[in-house]
N, C-alpha and C positions, 0 to 999 in steps of 0.2 A: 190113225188118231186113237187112242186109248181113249177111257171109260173120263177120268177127269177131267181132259182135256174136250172134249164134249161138252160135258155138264158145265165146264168155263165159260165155254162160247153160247153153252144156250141160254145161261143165265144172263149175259151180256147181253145176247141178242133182246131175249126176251124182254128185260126191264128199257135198255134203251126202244125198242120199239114202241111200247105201252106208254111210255112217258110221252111221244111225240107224236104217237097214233092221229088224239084226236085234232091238235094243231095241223100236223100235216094235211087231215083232211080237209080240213078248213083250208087253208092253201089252196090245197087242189083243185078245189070246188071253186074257192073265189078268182083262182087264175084262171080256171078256162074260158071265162067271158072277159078276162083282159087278154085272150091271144088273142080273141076277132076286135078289139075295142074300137079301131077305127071302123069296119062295117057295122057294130052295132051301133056308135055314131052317128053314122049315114040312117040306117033305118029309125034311130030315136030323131034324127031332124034334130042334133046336139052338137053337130059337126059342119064346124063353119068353111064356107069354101068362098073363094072371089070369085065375081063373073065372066063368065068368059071372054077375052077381049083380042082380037089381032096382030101376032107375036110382031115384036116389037113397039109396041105401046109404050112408052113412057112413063118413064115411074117417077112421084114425086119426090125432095127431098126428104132423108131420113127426118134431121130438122123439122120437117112443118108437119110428118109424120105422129113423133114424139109431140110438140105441141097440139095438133086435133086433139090427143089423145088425152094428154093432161087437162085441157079443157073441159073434159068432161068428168074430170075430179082436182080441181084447182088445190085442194089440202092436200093432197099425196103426193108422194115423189117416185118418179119413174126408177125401177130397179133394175127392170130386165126390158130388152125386148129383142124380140126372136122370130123367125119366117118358118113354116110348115118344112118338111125335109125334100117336097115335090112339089112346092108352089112358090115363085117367089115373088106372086101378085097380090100379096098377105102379109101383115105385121099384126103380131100378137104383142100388145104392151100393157105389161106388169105395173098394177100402182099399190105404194102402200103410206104408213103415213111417215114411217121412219124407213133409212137406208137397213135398218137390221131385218134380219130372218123374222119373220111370223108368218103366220095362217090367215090372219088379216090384208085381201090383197084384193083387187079389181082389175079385172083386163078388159082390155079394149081390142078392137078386132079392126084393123083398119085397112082398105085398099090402097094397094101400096101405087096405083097409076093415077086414082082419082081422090082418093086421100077421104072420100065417103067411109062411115063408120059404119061398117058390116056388122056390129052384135055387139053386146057385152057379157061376153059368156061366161054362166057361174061354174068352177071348175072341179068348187065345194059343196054341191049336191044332188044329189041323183043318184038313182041306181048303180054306174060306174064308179061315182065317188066315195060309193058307200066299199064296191069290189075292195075299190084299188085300197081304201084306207085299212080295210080289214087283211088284204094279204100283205100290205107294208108295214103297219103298226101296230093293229088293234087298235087306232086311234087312241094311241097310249106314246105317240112321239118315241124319240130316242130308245127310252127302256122297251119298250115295245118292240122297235127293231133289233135291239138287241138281245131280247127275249128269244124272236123269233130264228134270232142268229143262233143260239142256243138250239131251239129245236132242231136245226138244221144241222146243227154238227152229231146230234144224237142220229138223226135221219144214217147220215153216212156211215155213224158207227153200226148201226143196224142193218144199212144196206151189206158192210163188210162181212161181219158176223155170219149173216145169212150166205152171203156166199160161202164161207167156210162149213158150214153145216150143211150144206147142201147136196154136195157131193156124199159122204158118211150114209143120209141116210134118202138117197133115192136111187143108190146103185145095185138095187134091186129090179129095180123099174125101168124101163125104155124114158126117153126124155120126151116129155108131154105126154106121158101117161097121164090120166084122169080118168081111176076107176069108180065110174058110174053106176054099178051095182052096188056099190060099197053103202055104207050110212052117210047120208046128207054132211056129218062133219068132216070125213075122210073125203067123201068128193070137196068139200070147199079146200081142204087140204095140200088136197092135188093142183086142185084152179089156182088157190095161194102160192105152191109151188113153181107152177109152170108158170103164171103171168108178171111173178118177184123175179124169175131169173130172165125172160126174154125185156124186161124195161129195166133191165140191169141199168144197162148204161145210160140210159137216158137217165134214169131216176137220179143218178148218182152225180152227172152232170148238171140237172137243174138244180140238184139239192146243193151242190158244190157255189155255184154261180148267187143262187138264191143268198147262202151264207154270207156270200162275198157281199153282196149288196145291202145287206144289215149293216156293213162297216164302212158304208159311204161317205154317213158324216163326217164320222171318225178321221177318216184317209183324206176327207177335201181339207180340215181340218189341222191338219199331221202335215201337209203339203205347203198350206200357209205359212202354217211354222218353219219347216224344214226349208222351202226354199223360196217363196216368198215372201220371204221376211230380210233375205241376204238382198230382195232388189228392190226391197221399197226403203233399207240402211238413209239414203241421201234424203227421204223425204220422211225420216221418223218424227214423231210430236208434230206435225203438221196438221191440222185440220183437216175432214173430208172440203175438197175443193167446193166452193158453192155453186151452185147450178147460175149464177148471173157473172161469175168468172170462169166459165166453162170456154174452152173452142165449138166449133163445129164438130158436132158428133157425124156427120155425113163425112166432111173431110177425115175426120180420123177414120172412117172405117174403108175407106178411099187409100189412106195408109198403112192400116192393116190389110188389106187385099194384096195390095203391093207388096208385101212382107212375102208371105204366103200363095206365092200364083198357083192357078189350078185346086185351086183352095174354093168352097163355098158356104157361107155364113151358116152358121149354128144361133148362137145366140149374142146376146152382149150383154154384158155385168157393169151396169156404172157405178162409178166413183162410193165405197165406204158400204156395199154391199159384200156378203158371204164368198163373193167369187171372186171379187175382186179386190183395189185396194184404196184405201181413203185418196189416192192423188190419181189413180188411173180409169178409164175405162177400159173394158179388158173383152178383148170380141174374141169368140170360140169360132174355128174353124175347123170344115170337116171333109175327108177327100170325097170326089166323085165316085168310084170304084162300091161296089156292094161292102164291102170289108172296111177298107181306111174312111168310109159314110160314119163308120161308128168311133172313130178315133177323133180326139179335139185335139188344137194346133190353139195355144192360147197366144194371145200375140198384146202386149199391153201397151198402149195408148195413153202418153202426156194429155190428162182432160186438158190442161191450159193449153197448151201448145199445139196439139193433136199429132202430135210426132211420134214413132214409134219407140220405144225405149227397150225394151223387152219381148225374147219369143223365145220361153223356155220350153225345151222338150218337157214331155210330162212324164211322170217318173214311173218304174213299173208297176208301183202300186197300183196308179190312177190309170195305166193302160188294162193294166189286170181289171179294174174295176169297167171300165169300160168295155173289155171285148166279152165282161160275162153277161152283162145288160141286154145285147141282144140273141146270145145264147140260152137264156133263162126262154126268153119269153116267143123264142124261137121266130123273128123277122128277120132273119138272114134271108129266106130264099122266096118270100111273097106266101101267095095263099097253098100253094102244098105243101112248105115247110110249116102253114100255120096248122093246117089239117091232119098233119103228122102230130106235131106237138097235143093237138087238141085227144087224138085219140092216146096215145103213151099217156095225158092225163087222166081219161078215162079210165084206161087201164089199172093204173095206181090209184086210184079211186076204189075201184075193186080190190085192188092187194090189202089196201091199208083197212077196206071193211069186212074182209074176208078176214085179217089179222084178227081185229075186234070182234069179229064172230066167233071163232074159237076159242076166243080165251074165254069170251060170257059162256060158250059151252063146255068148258072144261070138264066141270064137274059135275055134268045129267048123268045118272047110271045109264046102260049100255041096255037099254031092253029086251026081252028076253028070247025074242023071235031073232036080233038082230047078235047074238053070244055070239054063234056059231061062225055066223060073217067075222064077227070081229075077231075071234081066234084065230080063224085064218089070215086074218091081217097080221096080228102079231107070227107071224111068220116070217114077214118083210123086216120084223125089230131087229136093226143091229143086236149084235150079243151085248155089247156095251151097257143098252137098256136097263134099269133094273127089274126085277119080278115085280106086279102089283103097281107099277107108274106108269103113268102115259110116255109114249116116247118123245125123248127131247125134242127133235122136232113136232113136236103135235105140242110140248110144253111152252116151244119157245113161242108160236101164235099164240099161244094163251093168254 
């Protein structure tokens, strides 16, 4: 690679890093205590569980389910409600005061055998809620995600760059060198070096996933349009159906099951909510298997009738979005793929403040006990280098 060709890529590298640095940290840091969320749950006593009860116990109707639960906010109307992914002696139901998306919502936490209300858990505040809001928004909704959708495409363009540059100017060096006699910046140098290329791939992977997940809205949104919109044609200009001309929602989920064997409930979208559509209830199904656990089977539901009408595959977009969701946040494999993930985050935690350390040191003069060391360092400068500048890799941390 030639002298311009260098100075192209460090310059790239350089600015896209620096742009994203300190976002990314922030990520890093707020993600690592959502890969344990549900153990810090457990230890915060924030994590509601049913009691334990004698397998096959008898669970009540969904029906009288939904109703406890609305009783206990008779002005709201039930949007969502949904069962833990390993328990299904729990219902979590969603209130708000309209069918539409907002932040204004109450849940209700009900046993799903004895129909006792287990909690009312706030979902919007706490330490967690504080994590989760800052590594999905900024609590800045939409532009926020899509901000940070941006930092993340900067991330991978820096992650590339750096691979490019890498090779040029460490093939002087054994790989994992880290000379320790050297000056405090040339050893972070090396650390920066060595710990950007072994979380290569992971970095690139959650950054890649993460990105994906900014355009969620977007894509549930886009899906609506594109093809929920060809199967709700027979019921357009129709009203959302009213909750006192509804079927049995028990019975319909009774026939979405049936749709779907081997299939076990995710959540459900009633009638003129975001996921569903003004004449249906729309229940998400999801496989048993570790892998197809993260796939939804949506299956839509005549609220009048409770018949099934529809059970669109979901399109690559929405799978795409979905197999990065648990790739991001690494619950594919239980607590050692969480303990994996936890350290690669650590890890990049140090790349990304090791970055921001040499660029703030760029510019200290070279002291004068420490000339000698340092000429011998420029020893390792590609020719490329110029006379009198720091080498492009030592520029591009910068």
């Amino acid at each position: 690679m030639n002298s311009r060709k260098i100075k192209t890529w460090a310059w790239v590298h350089k600015w896209s890093s620096l742009v994203c640095t300190v976002f990314m940290l922030l990520l890093c840091i707020t993600g690592l205590p959502l890969i344990f969320h549900h153990e810090i749950g457990h230890l915060l006593g924030t994590e509601v569980e049913a009691p334990k009860m004698p397998a096959g116990t008898p669970h009540i109707s969904l029906d009288r389910v939904l109703d406890i639960a609305k009783a206990k906010h008779p002005d709201r109307v039930v949007q969502f409600a949904s069962q833990p992914e390993d328990d299904d002696g729990l219902w979590f139901v969603t209130l708000t005061p309209t069918p539409e998306a907002t932040d204004d919502f109450k849940s209700v936490a009900v046993d799903a055998r004895t129909g006792e209300v287990l909690a009312q858990p706030k979902f919007d505040e706490g330490f967690m809620y504080v994590m989760f809001k800052l590594h999905v928004d900024l609590f800045a909704g939409l532009p926020g995600k899509l901000f940070l959708g941006l930092m993340g495409l900067l991330l991978l363009v820096a992650v590339v760059s750096g691979v490019v540059l890498y090779s040029p100017f460490m093939r002087k060096l054994d790989f994992g060198t880290v000379r320790r006699e050297k000056r405090p910046r040339l050893k972070w140098l090396d650390l920066h070096n060595l710990l950007g290329i072994v979380t290569l791939v992971w970095v690139f992977v959650v950054g890649a996933t993460g990105m994906i997940n900014t355009w969620a809205d977007l894509l549930i949104k886009y899906w609506q349009y594109d093809q929920l919109s060809a199967l709700m044609t027979p019921y357009k200009n129709e009203p959302i159906v009213a909750v006192n001309e509804r079927g049995s929602v028990q019975r319909s989920m009774d026939a979405a099951m049936q749709k779907a064997p081997g299939t076990k409930l995710s959540f459900i979208a009633f009638p003129g909510t975001s996921f569903s559509s003004p004449h249906h209830t729309t229940f998400f199904l999801r496989g048993n298997e570790p892998f197809t656990s993260k796939l939804f089977q949506p299956v839509l539901v005549d609220a009048k009738t409770a018949e099934v009408t529809a059970s669109p595959k979901l399109p690559w977009y929405l799978w795409a979005l979905l197999v990065s969701q648990p790739l991001h946040f690494g619950d594919y494999g239980g607590m050692p793929m969480q303990i994996i993930w936890a350290l690669l985050d650590i890890a990049t935690i140090i790349v990304l403040g090791s970055g921001l350390y040499l660029w703030l040191k760029r510019g200290n003069p070279v002291p004068a006990s420490s000339k000698k060391t340092a000429a011998a360092h420029e020893q390792h400068v590609p020719p490329a280098a110029p006379q009198g500048e720091p080498a492009p890799a030592m520029k591009v941390q910068a």
